[in-house]
C-alpha positions as CSV (number, residue, x, y, z in Angstrom):
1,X,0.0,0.0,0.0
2,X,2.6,2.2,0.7
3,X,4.1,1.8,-3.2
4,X,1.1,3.1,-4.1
5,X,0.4,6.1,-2.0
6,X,3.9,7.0,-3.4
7,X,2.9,6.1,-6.9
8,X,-0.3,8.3,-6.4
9,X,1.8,11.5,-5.1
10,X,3.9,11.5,-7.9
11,X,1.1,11.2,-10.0
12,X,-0.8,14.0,-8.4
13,X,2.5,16.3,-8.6
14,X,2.9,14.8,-12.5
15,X,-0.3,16.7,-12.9
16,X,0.5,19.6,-11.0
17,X,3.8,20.3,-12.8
18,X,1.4,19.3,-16.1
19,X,-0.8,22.0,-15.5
20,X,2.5,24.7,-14.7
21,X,3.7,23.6,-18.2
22,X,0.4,24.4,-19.7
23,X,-1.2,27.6,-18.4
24,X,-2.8,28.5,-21.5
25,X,-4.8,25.0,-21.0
26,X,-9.1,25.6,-20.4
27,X,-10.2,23.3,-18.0
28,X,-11.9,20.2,-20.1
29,X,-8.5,20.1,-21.7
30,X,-7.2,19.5,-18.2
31,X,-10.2,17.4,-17.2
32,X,-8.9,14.0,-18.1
33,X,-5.2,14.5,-16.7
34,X,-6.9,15.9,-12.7
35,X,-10.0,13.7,-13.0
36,X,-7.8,10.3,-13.2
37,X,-5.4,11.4,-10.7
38,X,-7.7,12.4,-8.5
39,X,-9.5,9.2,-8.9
40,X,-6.4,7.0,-8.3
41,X,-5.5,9.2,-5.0
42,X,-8.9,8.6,-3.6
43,X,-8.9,4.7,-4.6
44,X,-5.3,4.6,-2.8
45,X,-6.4,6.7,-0.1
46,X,-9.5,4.2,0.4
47,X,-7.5,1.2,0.0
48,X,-4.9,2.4,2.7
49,X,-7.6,2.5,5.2
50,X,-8.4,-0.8,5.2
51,X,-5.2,-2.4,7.5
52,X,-4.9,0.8,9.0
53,X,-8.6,1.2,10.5
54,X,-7.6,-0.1,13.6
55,X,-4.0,1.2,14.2
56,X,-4.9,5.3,13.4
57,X,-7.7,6.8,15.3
58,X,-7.6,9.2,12.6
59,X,-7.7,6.8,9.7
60,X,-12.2,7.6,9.3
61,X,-10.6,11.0,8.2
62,X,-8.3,9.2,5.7
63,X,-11.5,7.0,4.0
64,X,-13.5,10.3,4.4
65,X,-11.0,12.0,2.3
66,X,-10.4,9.4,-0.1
67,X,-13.9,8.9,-0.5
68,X,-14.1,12.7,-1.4
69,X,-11.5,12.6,-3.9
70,X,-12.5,9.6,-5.8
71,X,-16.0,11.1,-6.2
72,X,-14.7,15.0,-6.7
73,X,-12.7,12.8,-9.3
74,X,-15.6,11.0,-11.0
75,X,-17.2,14.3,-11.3
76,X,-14.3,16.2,-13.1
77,X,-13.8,13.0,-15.2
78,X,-17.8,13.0,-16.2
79,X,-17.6,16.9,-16.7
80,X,-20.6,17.8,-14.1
81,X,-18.6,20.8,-13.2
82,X,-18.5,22.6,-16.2
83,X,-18.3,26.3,-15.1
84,X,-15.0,28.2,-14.4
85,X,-16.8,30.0,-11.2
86,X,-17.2,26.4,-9.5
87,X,-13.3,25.2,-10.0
88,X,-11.6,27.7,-7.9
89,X,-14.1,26.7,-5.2
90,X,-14.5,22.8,-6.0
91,X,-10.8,22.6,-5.7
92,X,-10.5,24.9,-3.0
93,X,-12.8,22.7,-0.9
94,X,-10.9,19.8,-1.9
95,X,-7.4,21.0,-0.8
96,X,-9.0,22.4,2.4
97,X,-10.8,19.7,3.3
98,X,-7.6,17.7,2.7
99,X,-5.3,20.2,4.9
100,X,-7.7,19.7,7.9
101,X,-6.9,16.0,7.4
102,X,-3.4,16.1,7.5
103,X,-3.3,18.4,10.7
104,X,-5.8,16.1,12.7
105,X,-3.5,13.2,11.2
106,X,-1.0,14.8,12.3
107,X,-1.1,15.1,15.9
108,X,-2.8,11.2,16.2
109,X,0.9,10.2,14.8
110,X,2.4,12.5,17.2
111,X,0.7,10.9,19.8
112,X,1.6,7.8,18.8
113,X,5.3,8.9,18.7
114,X,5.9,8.7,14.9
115,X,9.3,10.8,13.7
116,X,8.2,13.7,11.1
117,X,5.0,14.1,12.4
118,X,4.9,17.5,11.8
119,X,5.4,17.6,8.6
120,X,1.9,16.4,7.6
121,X,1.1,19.2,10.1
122,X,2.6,21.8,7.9
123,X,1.6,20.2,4.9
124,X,-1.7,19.9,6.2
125,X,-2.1,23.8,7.3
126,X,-0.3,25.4,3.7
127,X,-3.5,23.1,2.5
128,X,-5.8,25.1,4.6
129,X,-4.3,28.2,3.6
130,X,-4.1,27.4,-0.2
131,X,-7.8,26.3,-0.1
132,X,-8.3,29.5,2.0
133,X,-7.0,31.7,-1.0
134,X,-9.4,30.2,-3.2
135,X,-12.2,30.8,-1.4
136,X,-11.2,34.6,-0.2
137,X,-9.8,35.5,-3.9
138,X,-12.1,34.2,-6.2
139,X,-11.7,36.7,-8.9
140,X,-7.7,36.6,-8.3
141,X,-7.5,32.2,-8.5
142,X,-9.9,32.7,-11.4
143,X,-7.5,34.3,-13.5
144,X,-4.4,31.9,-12.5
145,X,-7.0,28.6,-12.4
146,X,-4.5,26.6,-13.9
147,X,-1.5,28.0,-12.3
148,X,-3.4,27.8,-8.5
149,X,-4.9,24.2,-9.6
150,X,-1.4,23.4,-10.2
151,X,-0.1,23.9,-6.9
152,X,-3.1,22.1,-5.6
153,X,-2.2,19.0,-7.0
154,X,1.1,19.4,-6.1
155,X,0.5,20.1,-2.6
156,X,-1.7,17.5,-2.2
157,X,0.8,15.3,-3.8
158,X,3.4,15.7,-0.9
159,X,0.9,15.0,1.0
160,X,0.3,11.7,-0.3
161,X,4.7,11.4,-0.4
162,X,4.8,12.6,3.1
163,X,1.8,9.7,4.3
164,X,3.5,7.2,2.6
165,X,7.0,7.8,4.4
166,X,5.0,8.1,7.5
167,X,3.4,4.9,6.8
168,X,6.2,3.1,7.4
169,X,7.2,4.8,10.5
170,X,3.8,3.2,11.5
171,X,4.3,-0.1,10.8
172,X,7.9,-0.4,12.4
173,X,5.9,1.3,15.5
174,X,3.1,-1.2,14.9
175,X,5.5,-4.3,14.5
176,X,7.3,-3.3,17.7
177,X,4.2,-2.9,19.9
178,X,3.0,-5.9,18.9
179,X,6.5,-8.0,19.9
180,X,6.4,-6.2,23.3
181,X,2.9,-7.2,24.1
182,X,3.9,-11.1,23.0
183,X,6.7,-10.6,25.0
184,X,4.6,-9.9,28.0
């Protein structure tokens, strides 16, 4: 799982960087690209909950956001959202919805002692703050959309990097706890 929560970052950061090299790009020709890496995000994202629903007692946030993502990504994908005025705030909503994970997220791996927990704490807040701008600056993301729905997928792609190193923080702690208490 963790091979594919990297695989899903890059992909999300491909399309970020995809969308920087084409800012001249409307948004159905950008459709395809976002809507399938948003789709594959939210399937890993849903698929890493599964053997960690027990260990994180933040991991309902995780299929919560997953969830989101793979339907946000159906909907790009089957062009629902067809106006320019809904992107900035469709996206927006994404990435903040996202950053509020990754700060709850963060402190449940704090507690549980995990090295670099705060880094999904400051990943998690410049998500806030980017999905902040979009909502406070419509006019302003509206004329960058492509350039500010680039950095959203890029931030939200080291956010998917940054959970999958810290997924294996959590299984070492997870494989360690578990020899202690058979040792008891």
């Amino acid at each position: 799982m963790r091979i594919l929560t990297f695989i899903a970052g890059a992909l999300l950061m491909l399309a970020g960087v995809w969308c920087f090299a084409h800012p001249g790009a409307t948004f159905l020709s950008l459709a395809f690209v976002l809507g399938w890496a948003m789709v594959f995000g939210g399937a890993v994202d849903i698929l890493a909950f599964i053997p960690n629903r027990k260990q994180l007692g933040t991991s309902g946030w995780q299929l919560a956001n997953g969830a989101l993502t793979l339907l946000l990504g159906i909907l790009v994908l089957c062009n629902l959202l067809i106006t320019d005025a809904v992107l900035v705030f469709f996206f927006g909503m994404w990435v903040m919805f996202s950053g509020v994970l990754r700060c709850v997220a963060s402190f449940g791996l704090r507690a549980m002692g995990i090295p670099g927990w705060y880094w999904s704490l400051v990943m998690g807040a410049v998500s806030v703050a980017a999905g902040v701008y979009a909502f406070l600056n419509p006019l302003v993301a509206g004329l960058a959309m492509v350039l500010l729905l680039g950095a959203f997928f890029i931030i939200q792609g080291v956010n998917l990097f940054i959970a999958g190193l810290q997924m294996g923080a959590l299984r070492a702690q997870m494989t360690l706890h578990s020899r202690e208490t058979e040792g008891i």
